[in-house]
Backbone as JSON Lines, residues from 0, in Angstrom:
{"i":0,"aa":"X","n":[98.69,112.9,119.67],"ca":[97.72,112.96,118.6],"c":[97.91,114.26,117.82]}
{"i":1,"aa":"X","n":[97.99,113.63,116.6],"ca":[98.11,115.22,115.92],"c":[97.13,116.27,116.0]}
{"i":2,"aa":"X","n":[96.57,117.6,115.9],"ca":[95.47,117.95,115.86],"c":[95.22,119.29,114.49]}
{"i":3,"aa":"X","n":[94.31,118.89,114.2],"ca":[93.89,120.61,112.85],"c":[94.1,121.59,113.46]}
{"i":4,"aa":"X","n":[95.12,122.21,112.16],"ca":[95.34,123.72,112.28],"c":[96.48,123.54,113.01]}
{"i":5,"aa":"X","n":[97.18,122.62,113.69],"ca":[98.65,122.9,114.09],"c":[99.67,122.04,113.38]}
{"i":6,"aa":"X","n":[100.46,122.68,114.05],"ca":[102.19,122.05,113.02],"c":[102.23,120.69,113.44]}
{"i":7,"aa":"X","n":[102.61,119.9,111.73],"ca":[102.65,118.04,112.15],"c":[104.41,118.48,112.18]}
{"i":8,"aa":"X","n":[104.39,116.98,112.52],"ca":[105.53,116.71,112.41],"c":[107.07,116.75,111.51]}
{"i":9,"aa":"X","n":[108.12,117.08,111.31],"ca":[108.59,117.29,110.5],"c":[108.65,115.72,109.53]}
{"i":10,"aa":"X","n":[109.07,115.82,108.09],"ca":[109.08,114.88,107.04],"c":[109.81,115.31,106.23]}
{"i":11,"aa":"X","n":[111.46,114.57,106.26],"ca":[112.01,114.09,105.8],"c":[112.8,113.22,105.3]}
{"i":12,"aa":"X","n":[112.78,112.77,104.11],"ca":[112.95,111.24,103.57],"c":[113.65,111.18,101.93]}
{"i":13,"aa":"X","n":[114.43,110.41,101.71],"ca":[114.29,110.57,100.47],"c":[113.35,109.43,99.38]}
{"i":14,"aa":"X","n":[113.34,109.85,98.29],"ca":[112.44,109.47,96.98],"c":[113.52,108.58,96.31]}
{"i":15,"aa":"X","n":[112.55,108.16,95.83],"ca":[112.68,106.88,94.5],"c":[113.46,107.85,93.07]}
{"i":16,"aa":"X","n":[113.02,108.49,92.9],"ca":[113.25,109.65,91.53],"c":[113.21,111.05,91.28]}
{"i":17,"aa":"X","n":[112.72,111.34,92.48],"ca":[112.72,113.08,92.89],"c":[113.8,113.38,94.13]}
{"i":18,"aa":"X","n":[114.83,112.92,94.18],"ca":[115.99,113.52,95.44],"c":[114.93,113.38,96.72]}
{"i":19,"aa":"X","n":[115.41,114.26,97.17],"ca":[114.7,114.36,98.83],"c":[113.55,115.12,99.28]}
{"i":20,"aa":"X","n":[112.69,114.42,99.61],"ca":[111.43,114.9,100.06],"c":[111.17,115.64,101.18]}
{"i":21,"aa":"X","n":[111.06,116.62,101.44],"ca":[110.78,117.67,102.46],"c":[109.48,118.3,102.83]}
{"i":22,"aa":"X","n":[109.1,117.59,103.56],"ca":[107.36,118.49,103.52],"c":[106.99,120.12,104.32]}
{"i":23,"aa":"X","n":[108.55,120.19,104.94],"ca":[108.35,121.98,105.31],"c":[108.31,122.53,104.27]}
{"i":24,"aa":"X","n":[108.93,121.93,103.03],"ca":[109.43,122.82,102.22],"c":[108.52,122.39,101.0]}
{"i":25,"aa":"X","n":[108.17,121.49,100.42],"ca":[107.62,120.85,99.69],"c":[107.12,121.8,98.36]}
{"i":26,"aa":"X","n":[106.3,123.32,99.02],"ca":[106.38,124.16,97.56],"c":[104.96,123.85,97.24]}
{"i":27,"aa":"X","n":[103.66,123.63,97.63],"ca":[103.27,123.1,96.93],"c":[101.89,124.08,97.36]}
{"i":28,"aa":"X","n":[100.97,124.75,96.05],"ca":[100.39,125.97,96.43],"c":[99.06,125.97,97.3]}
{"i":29,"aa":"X","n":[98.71,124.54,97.39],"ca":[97.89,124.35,99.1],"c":[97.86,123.09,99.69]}
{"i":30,"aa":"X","n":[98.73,122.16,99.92],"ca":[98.98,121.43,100.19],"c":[99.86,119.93,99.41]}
{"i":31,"aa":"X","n":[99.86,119.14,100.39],"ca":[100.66,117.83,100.23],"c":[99.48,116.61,100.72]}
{"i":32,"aa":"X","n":[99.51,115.76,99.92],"ca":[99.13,114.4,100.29],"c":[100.12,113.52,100.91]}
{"i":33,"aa":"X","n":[99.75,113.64,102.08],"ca":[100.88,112.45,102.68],"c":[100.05,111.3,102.52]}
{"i":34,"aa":"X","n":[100.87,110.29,102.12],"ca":[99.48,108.65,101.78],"c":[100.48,107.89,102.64]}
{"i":35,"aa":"X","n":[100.92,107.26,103.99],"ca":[101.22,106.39,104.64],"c":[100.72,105.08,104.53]}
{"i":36,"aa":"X","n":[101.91,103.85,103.84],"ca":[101.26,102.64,103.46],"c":[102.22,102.02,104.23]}
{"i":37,"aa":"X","n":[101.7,100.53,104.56],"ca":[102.21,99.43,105.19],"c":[103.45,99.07,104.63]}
{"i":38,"aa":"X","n":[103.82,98.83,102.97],"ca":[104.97,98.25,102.48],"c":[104.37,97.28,101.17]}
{"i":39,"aa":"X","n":[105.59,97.21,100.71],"ca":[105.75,95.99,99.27],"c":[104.6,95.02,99.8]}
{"i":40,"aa":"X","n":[104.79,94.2,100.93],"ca":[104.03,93.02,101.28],"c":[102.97,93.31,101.57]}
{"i":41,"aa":"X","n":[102.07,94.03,101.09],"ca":[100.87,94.26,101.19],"c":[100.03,94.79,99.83]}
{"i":42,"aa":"X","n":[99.17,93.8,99.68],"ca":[98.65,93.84,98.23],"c":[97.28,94.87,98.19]}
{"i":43,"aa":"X","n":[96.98,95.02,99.47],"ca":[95.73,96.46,99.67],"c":[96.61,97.66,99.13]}
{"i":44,"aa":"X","n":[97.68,97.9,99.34],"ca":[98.8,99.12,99.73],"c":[98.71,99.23,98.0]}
{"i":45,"aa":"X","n":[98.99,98.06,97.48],"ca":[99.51,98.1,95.77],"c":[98.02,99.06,94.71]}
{"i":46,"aa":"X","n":[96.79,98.41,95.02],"ca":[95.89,98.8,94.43],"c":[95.44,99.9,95.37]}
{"i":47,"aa":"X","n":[95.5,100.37,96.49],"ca":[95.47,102.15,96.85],"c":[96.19,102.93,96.1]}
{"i":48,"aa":"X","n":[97.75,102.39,96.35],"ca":[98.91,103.55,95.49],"c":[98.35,103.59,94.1]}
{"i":49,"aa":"X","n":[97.8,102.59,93.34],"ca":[97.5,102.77,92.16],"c":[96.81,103.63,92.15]}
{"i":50,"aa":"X","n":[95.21,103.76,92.91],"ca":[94.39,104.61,92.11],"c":[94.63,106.03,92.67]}
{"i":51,"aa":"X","n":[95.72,106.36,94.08],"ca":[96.49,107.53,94.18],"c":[97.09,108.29,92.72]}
{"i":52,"aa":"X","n":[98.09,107.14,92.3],"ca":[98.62,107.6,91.16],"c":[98.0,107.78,90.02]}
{"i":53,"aa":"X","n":[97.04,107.47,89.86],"ca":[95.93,107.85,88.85],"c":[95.09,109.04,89.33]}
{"i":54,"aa":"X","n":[94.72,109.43,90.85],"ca":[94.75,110.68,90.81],"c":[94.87,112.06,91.29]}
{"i":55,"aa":"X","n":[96.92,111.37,91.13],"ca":[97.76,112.78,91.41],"c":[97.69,113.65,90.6]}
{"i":56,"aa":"X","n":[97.58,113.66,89.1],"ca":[97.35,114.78,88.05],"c":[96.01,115.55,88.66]}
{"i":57,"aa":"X","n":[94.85,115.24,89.21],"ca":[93.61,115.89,89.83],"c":[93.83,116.59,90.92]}
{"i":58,"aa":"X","n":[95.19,116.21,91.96],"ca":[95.4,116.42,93.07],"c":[96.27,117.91,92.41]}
{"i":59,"aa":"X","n":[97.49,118.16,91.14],"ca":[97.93,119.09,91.09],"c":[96.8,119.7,90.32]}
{"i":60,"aa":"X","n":[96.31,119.73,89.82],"ca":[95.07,120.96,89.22],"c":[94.85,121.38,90.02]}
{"i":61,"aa":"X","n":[94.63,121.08,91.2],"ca":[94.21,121.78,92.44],"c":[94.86,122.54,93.41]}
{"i":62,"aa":"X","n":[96.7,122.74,92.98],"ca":[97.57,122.45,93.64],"c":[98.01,121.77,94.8]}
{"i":63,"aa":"X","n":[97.85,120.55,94.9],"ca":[98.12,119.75,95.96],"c":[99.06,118.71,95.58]}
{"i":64,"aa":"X","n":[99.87,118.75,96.1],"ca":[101.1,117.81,95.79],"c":[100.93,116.09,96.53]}
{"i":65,"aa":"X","n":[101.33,114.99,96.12],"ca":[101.06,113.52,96.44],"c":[102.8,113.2,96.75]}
{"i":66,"aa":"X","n":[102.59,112.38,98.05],"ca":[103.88,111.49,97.79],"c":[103.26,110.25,98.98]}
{"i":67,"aa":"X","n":[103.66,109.14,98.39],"ca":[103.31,108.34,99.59],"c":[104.72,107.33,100.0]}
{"i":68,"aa":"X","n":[104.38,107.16,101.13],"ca":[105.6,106.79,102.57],"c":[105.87,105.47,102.94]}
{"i":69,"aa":"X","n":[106.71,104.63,102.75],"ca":[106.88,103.62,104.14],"c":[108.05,103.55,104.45]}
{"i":70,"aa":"X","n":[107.97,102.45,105.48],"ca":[109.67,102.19,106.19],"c":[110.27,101.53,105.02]}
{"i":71,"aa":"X","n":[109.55,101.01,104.12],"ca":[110.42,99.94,103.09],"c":[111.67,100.42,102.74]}
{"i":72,"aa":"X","n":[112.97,99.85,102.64],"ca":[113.96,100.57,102.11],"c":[113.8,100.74,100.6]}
{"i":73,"aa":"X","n":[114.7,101.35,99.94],"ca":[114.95,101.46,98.69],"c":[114.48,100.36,97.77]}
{"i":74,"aa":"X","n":[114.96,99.25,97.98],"ca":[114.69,98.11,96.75],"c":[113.41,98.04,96.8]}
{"i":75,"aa":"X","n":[112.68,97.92,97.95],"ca":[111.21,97.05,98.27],"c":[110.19,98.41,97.78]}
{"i":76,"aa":"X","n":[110.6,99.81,98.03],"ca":[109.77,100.72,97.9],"c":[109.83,100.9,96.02]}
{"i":77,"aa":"X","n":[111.3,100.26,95.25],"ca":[111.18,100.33,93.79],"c":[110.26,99.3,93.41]}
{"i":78,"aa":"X","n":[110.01,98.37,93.96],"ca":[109.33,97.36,93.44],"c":[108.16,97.3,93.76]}
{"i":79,"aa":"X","n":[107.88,98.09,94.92],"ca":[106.26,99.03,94.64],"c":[105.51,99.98,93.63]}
{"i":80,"aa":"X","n":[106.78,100.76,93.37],"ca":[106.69,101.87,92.5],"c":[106.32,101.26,90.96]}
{"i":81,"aa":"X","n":[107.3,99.97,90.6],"ca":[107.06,99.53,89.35],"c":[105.98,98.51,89.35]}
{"i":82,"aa":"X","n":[105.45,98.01,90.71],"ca":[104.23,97.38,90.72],"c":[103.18,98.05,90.01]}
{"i":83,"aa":"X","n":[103.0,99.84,90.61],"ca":[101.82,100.57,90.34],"c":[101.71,101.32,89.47]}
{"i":84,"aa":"X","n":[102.98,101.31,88.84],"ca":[103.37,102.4,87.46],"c":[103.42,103.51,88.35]}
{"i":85,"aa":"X","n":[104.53,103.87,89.47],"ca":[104.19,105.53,89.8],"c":[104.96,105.83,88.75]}
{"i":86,"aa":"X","n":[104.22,106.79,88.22],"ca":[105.2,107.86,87.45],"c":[105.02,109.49,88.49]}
{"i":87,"aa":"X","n":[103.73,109.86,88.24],"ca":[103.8,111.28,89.04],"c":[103.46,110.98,90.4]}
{"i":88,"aa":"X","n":[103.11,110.0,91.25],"ca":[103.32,109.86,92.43],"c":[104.39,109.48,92.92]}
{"i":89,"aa":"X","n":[105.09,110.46,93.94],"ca":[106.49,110.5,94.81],"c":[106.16,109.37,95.36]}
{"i":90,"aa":"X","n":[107.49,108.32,95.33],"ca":[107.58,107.65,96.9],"c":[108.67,107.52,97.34]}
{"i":91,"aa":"X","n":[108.59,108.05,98.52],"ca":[109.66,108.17,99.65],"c":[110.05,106.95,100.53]}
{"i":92,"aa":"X","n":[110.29,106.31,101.23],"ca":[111.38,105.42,101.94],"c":[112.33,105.53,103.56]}
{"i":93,"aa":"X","n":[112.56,104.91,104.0],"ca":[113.15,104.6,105.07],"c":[112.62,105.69,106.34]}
{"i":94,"aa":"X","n":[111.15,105.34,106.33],"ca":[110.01,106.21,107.62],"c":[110.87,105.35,108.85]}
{"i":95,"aa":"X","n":[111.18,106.03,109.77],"ca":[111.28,105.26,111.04],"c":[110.82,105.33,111.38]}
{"i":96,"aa":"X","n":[110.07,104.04,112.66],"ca":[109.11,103.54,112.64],"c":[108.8,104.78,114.26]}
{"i":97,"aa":"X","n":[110.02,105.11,114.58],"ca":[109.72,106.75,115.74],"c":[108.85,107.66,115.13]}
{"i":98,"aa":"X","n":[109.37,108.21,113.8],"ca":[108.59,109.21,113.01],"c":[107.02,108.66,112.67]}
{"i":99,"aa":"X","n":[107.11,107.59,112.52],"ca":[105.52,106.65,112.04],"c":[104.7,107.24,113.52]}
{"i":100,"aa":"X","n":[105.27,106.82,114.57],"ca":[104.78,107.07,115.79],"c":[104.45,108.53,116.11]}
{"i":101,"aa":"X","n":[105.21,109.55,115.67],"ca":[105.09,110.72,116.06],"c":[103.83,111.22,115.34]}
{"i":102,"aa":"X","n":[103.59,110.7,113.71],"ca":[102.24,110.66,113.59],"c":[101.5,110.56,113.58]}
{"i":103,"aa":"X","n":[100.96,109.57,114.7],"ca":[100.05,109.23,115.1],"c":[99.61,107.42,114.85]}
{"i":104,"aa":"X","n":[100.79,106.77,113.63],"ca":[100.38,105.73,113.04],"c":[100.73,104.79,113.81]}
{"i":105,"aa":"X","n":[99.66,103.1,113.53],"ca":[99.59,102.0,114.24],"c":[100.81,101.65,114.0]}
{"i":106,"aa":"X","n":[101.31,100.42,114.96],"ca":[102.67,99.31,114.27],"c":[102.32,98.16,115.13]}
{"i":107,"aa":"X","n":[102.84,97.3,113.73],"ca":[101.93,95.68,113.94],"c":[103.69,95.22,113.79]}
{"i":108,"aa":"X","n":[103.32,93.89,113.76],"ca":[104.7,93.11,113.99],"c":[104.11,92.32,112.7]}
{"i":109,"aa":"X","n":[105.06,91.44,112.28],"ca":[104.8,90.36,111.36],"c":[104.1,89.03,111.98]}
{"i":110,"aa":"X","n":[103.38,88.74,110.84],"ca":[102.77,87.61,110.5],"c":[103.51,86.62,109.55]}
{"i":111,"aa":"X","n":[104.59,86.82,109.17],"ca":[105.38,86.2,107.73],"c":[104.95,86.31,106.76]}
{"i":112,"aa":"X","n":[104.87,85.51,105.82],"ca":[105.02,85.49,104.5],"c":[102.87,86.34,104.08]}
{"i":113,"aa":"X","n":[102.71,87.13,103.54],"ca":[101.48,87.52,103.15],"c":[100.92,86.97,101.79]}
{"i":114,"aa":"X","n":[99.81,86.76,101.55],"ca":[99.0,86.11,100.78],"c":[99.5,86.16,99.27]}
{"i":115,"aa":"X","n":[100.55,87.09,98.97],"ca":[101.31,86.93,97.85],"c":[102.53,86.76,97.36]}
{"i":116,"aa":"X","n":[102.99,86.22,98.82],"ca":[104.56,85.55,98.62],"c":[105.27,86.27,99.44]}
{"i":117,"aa":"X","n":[105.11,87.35,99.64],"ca":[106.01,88.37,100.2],"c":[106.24,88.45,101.93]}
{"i":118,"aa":"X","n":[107.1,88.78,102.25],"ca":[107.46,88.42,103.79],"c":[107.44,89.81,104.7]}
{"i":119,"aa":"X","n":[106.46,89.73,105.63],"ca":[106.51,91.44,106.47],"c":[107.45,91.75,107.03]}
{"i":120,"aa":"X","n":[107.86,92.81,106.93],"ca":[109.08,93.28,107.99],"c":[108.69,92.78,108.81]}
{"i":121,"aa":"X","n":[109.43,92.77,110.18],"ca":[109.13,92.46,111.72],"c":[108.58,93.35,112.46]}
{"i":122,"aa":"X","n":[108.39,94.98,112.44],"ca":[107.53,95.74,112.64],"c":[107.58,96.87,111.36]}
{"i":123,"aa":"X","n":[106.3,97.46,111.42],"ca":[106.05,98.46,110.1],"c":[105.05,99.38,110.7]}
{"i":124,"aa":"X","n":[104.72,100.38,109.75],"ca":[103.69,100.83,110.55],"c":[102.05,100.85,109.85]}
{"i":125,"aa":"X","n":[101.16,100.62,110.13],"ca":[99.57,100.9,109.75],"c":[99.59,102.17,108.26]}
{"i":126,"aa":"X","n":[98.76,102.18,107.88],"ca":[98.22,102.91,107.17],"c":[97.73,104.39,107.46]}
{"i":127,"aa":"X","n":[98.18,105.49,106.71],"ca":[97.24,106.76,107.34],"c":[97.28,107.82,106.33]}
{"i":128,"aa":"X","n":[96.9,108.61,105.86],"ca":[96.45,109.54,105.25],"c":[95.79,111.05,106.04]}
{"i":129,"aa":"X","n":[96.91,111.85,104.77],"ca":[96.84,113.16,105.97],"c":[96.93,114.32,104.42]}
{"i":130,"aa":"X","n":[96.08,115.42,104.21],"ca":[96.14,116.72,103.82],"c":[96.51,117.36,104.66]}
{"i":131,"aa":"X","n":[97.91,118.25,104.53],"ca":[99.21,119.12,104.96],"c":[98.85,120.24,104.52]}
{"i":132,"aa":"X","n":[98.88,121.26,104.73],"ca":[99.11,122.87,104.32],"c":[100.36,123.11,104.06]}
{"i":133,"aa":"X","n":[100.54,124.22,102.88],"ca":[101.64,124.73,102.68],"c":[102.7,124.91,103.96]}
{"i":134,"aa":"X","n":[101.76,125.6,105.28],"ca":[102.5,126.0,106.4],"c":[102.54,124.49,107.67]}
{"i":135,"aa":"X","n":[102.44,123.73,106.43],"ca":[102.66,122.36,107.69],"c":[101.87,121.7,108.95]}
{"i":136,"aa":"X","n":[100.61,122.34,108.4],"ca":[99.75,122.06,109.59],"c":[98.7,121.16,109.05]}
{"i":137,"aa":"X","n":[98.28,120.21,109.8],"ca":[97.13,119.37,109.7],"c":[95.92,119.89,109.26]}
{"i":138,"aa":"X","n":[95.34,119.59,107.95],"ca":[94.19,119.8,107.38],"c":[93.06,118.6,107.45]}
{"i":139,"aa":"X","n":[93.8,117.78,107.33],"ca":[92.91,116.23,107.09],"c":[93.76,114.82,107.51]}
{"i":140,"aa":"X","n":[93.02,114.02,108.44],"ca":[93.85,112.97,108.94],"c":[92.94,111.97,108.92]}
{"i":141,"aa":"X","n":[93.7,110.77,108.92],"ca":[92.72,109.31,108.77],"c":[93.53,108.11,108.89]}
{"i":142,"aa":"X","n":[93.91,107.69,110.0],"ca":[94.79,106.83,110.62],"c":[94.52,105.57,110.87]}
{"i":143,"aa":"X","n":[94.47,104.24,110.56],"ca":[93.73,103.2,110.69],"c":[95.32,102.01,111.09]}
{"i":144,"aa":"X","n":[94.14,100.8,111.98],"ca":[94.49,100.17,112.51],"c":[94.79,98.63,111.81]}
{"i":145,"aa":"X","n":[94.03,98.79,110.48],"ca":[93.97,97.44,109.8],"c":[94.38,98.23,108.32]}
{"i":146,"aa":"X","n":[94.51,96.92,107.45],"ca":[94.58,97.63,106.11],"c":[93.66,97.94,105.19]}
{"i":147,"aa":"X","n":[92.5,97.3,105.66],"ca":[91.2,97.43,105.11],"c":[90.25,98.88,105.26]}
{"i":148,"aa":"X","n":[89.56,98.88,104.28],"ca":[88.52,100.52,104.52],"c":[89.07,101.58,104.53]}
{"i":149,"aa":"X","n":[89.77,101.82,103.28],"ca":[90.61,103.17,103.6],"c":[89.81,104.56,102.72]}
{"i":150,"aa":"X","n":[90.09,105.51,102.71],"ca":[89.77,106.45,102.33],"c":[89.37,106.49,101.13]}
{"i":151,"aa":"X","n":[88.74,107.3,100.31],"ca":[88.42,107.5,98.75],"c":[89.49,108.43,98.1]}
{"i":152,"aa":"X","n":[90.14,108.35,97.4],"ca":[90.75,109.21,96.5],"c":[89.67,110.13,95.97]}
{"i":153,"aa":"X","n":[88.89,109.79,95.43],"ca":[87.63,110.41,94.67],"c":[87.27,111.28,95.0]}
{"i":154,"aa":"X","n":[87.13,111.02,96.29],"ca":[86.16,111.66,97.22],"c":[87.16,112.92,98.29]}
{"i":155,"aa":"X","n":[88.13,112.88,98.41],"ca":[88.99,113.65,98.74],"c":[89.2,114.85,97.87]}
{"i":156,"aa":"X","n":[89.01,114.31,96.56],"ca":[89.45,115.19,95.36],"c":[88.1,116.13,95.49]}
{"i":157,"aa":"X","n":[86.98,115.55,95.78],"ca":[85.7,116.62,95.6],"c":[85.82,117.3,96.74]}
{"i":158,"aa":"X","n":[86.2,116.78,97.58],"ca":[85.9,117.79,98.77],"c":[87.03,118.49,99.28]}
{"i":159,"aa":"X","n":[88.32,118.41,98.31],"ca":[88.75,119.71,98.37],"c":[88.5,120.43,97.04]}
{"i":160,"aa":"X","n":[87.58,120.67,96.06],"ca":[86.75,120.91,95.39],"c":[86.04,122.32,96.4]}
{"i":161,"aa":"X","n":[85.25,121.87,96.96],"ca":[84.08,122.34,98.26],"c":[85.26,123.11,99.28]}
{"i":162,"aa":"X","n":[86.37,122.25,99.28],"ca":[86.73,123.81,100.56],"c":[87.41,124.74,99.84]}
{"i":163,"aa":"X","n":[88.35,124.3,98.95],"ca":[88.43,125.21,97.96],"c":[87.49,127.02,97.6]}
{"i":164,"aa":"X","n":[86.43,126.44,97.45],"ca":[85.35,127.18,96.41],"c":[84.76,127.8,97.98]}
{"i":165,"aa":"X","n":[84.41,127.55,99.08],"ca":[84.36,127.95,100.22],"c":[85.38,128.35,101.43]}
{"i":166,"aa":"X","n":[86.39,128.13,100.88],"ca":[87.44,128.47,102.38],"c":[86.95,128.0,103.42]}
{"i":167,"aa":"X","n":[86.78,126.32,103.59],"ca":[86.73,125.8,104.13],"c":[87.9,125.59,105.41]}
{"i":168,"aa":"X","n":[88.04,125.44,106.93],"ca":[89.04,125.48,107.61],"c":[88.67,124.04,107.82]}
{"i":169,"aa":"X","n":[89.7,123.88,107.92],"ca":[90.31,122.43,108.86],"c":[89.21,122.6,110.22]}
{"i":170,"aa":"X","n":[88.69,121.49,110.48],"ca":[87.96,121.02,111.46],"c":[88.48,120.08,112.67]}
{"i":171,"aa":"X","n":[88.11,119.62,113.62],"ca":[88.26,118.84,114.53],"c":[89.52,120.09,115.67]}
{"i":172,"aa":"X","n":[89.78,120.97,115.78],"ca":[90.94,121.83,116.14],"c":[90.44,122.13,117.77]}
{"i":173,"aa":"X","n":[89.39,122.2,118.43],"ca":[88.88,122.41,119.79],"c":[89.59,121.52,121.02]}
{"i":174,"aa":"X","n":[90.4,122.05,121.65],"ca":[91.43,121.39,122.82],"c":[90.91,121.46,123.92]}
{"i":175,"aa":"X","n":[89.76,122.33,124.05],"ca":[89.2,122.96,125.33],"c":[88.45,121.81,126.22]}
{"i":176,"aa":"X","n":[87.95,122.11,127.18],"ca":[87.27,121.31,128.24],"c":[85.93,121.02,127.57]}
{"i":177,"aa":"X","n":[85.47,119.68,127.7],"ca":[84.2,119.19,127.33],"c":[82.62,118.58,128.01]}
């Protein structure tokens, strides 16, 4: 399990239109949005990435950088990208489904063909969402088992708003005996 305030996992992958994605290195003046999606064949995944990419320009005002992830290879992750119009949201490609694991994320097997034609890989991984620190450590995590009920963009954006303006720390970080 990953935990706040320590080092995730390393992430590297390459992009659709930005070369290679590196999240040690990433550059980015307080974090990274990692957005972990299921794949092409999933039509929840299409209208999340959208309203991501609508608001990554909010995410850099703030300096926080967006890229979102799956195992999809190359073709299936372009035909996401031109599904949602990314323009300023990164997407990266070929997650193995080890690395999916090391972060903590679910993996389902296929069901076949999904409600819009499209056919699931044979395993993929769940959905999850994570705010990264410059220094690579877990700020914010949200890992789910279905594709349904996922996080607010909106609402992420305000409340790093609030830690921002407070120096807010990463929470949940206590390993100790209970």
């Amino acid at each position: 399990m990953l935990m706040p305030r320590q080092k995730v996992p390393d992430l590297v992958l390459p992009t659709l239109d930005n070369g290679e994605f590196n999240l040690g290195s990433d550059g980015s003046e307080r974090g990274t949005v990692v957005c972990f999606y299921r794949g092409l064949h999933c039509p929840i995944c299409a209208t999340y990435l959208t309203e991501l990419q609508k608001r990554t320009p909010e995410f850099a005002e703030r300096g926080v950088k967006t890229v979102a992830v799956s195992s999809d290879g190359a073709e299936r992750a372009r035909e996401m990208a031109d599904k949602i119009g990314a323009g300023d949201l990164r997407i990266a490609y070929d997650l193995s489904l080890a690395s999916a694991r090391e972060w903590g994320l679910y993996i389902s097997t296929s069901r076949g063909t999904t409600s819009i034609g499209i056919e699931e890989p044979a395993l993929f991984s769940e959905p999850g969402l994570f705010m990264v620190t410059p220094e690579q450590t877990l700020y914010y995590g949200s890992v789910q088992t279905m594709p349904f009920v996922r996080p607010h963009f909106s609402e992420l954006v305000g409340a790093l708003d609030f830690a921002i303006k407070n120096e807010y720390p990463a929470r949940g970080e206590y390993t100790g005996d209970v």
